[in-house]
N, C-alpha and C positions, 0 to 999 in steps of 0.2 A: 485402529483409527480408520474410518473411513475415510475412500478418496472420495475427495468432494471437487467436482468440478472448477467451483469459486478456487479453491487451491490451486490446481492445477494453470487455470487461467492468472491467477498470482505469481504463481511462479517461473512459465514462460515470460510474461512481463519485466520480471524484477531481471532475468535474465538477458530480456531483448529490448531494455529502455529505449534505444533512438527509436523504435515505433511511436513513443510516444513523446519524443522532441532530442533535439542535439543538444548535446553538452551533461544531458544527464549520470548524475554516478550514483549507484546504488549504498544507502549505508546501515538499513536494515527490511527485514521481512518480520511482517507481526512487531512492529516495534511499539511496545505496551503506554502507557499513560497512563501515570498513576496519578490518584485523585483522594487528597484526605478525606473526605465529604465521600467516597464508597462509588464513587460513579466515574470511576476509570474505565477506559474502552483502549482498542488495537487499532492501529493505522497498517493498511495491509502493505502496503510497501512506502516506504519514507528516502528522500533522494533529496540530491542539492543540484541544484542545476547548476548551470557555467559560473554564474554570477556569486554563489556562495550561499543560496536562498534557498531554504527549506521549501520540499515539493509533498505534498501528502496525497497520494493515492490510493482510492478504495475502489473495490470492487464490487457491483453489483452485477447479480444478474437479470435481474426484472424492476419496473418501476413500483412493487409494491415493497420492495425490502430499500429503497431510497430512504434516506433521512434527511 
């Protein structure tokens, strides 16, 4: 498999959440979404913050791969 940068970047991340706010806990990487309709997609990293509320984090590295 190649190392793909976006990985990498994912994975310090998921590692070093208060960069990206306090209270965060990490509770997967690549955490899947299944879809009966066939159009299931990955959340690169998935967190709860303080409060108990789902945080979903993707990663991009340029504005052309934005959705």
């Amino acid at each position: 498999m190649a190392d793909r940068f976006e990985d990498r970047i994912r994975d310090y991340l998921a590692a070093h959440l208060e960069i990206l706010g306090d209270g965060l806990s990490l509770l997967q990487k690549e955490h899947v979404l299944p879809n009966s309709a066939g159009a299931g997609g990955r959340i690169d990293i998935l967190a709860r913050d303080k409060f108990g509320v789902f945080v979903a984090i993707e990663i991009k590295r340029s504005e052309q791969a934005a959705r």
